[in-house]
C-alpha positions in Angstrom: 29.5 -4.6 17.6 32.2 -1.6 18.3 35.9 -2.7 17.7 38.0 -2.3 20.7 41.3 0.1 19.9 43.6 -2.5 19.0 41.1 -4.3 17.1 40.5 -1.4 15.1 44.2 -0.7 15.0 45.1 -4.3 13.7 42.7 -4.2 11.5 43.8 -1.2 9.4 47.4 -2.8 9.5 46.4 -6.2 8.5 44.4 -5.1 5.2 47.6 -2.8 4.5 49.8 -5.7 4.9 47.7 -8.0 2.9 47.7 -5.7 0.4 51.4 -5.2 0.5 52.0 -9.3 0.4 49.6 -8.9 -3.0 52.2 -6.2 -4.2 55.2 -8.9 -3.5 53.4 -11.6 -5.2 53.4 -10.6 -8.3 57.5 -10.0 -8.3 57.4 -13.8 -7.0 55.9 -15.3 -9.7 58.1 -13.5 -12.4 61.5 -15.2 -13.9 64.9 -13.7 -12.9 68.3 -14.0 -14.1 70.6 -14.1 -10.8 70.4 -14.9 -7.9 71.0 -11.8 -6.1 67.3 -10.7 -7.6 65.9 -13.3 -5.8 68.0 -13.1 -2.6 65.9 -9.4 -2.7 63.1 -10.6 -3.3 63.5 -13.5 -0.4 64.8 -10.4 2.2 62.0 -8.6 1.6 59.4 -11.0 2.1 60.8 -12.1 5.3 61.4 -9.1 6.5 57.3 -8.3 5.6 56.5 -11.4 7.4 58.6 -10.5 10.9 57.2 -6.9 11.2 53.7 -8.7 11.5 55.0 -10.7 14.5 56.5 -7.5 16.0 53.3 -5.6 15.4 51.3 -8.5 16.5 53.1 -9.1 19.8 52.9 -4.9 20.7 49.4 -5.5 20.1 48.5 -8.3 22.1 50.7 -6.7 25.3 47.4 -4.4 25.3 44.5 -6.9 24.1 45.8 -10.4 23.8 41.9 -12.0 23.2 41.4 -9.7 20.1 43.9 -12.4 18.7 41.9 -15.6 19.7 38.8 -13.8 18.1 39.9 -12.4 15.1 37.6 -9.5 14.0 39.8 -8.3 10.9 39.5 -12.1 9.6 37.1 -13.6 7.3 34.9 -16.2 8.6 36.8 -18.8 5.9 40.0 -17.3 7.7 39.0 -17.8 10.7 38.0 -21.5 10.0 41.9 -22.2 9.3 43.2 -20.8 12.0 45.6 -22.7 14.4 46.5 -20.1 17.7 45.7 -17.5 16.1 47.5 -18.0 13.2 48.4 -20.4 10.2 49.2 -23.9 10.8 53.3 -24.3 10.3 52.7 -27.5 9.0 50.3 -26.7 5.8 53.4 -25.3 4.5 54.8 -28.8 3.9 51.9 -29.4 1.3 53.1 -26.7 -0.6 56.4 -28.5 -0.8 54.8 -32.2 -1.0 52.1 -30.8 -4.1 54.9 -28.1 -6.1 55.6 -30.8 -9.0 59.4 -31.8 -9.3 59.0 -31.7 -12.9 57.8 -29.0 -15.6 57.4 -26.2 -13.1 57.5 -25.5 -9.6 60.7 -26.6 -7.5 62.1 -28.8 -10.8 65.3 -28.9 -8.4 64.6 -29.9 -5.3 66.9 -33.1 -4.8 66.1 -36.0 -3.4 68.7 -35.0 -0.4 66.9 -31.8 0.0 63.7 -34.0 0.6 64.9 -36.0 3.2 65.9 -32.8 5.0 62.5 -31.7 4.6 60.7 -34.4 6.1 63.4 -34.5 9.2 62.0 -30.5 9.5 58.6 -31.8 9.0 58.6 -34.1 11.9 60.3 -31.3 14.2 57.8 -29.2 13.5 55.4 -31.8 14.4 56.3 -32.4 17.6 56.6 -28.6 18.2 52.9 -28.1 17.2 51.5 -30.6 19.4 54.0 -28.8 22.4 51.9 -25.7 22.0 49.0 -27.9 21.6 49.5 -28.9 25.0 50.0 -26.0 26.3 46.8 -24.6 24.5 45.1 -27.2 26.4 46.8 -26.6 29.9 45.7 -22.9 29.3 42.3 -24.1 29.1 42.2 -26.5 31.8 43.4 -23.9 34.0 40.3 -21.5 33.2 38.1 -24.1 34.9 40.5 -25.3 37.5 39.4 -25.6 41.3 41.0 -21.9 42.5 38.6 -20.3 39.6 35.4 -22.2 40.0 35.8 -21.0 43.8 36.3 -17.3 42.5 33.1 -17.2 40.5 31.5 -18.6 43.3 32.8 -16.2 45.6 31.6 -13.6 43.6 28.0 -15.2 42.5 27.5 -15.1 46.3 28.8 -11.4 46.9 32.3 -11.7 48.0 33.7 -10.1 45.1 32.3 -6.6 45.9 33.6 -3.4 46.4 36.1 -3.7 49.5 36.0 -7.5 49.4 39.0 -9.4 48.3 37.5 -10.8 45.3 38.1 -7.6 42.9 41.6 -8.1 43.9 42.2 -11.8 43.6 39.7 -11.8 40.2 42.2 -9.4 38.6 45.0 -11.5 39.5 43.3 -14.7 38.2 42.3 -12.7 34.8 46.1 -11.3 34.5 47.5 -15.4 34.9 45.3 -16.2 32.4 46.2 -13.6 29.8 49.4 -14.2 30.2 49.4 -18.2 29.8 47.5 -17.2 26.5 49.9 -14.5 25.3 52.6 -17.1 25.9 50.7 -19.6 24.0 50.2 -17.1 21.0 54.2 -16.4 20.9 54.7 -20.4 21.1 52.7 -20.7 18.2 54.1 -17.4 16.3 57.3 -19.1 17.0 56.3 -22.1 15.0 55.5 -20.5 12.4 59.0 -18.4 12.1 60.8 -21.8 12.7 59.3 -23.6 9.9 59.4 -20.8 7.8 63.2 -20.4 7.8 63.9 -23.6 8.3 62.1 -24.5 4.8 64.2 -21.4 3.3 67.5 -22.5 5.0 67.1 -26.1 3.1 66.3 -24.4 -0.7 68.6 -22.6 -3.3 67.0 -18.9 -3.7 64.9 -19.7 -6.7 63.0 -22.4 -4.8 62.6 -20.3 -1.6 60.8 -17.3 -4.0 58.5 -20.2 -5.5 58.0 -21.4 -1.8 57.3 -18.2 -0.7 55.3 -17.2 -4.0 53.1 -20.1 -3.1 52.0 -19.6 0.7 51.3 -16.1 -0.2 48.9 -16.8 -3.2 47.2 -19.4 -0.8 46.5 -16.3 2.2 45.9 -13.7 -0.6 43.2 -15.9 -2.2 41.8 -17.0 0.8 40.9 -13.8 1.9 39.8 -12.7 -1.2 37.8 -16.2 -1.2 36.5 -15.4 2.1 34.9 -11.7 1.4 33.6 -12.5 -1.2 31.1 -15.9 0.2 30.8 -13.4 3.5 29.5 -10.6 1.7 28.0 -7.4 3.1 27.9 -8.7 6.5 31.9 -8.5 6.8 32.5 -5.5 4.6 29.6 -3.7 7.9 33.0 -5.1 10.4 35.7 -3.2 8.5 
């Protein structure tokens, strides 16, 4: 199947900036001596991460379903997504399976935990907000005033010179919106959890935070083309 402009447009910049994150990942996993190095290191990852949310939401102003169907994503992408996107809480299990000990954050305090788990349960409750409103988006696809529009036009009154065209439009236009709105709810999410985690960690343990979601979406794609094959190398 053809891509549509902006899927073929967010395609080419989300295998560039998968690439890019590859690039960054391997200055996260290397040692440094002060701080500032890894205060660098966390400004530019962050800053990576927030011009895909402002190329994201240009996007979707022009084709907000390409983001609900994801053609530039692996099918084992794809089967992790959450509103089109990751799910802000997976990002605790890196913290909950980093050993305190050896390597990994070896100094996150036990203070620094609590605070972690009072974020964790914010962010719980603000998933299952856009949840809801994930769900009121979709009850409102098959609420009374539509059923009576695709009746209306089964039966002709949608036609050329009808009011139908006009009120259709209108109905499709509410319902991008309400799922453009859910898609920024979620995006949201994600950014919240994201710097709260970083807000909470000394700059070493932000670059090994940060050094470990980005192995886990690198891999995954890498994971995902290579059990999908041909068939999603023909997409690209």
């Amino acid at each position: 199947m053809k891509k549509t402009p902006i899927e073929e447009k967010f395609s080419v910049f989300y295998e560039t900036w998968v690439s890019q994150l590859e690039e960054y990942l391997r200055f996260l996993v290397q040692d440094y001596t002060h701080d500032s190095d890894y205060e660098n290191l966390i400004a530019k990852l962050t800053t990576h991460h927030k011009n895909y949310y402002r190329f994201k939401w240009a996007a979707a102003q022009e084709d907000v379903c390409a983001f609900f169907t994801p053609v530039w994503l692996t099918p084992l992408e794809n089967a992790y997504l959450w509103v089109t996107g990751w799910k802000p809480s997976v990002v605790f299990r890196f913290v909950e399976t980093l050993p305190r000990t050896g390597t990994g954050l070896v100094d996150l305090t036990d203070d620094q935990m609590k605070e972690v788990e009072g974020l964790r349960l914010k962010i719980k409750m603000e998933e299952e907000k856009v949840e809801r409103e994930m769900e009121r988006q979709q009850v409102g696809m098959a609420d009374r005033r539509m059923v009576e529009l695709v009746q209306m036009i089964r039966c002709g009154g949608g036609g050329s010179g009808g009011g139908g065209d006009e009120v259709g439009v209108m109905a499709v236009n509410g319902l991008l919106s309400g799922l453009e709105k859910v898609m920024k709810m979620g995006d949201c999410v994600r950014l919240k959890t994201l710097k709260g985690l970083l807000d909470l960690m000394n700059p070493k343990q932000c670059v090994e935070l940060l050094a470990a979601q980005s192995m886990f979406h690198v891999q995954l794609r890498k994971w995902g083309k290579e059990n999908s094959g041909s068939k999603f190398g023909e997409n690209l």
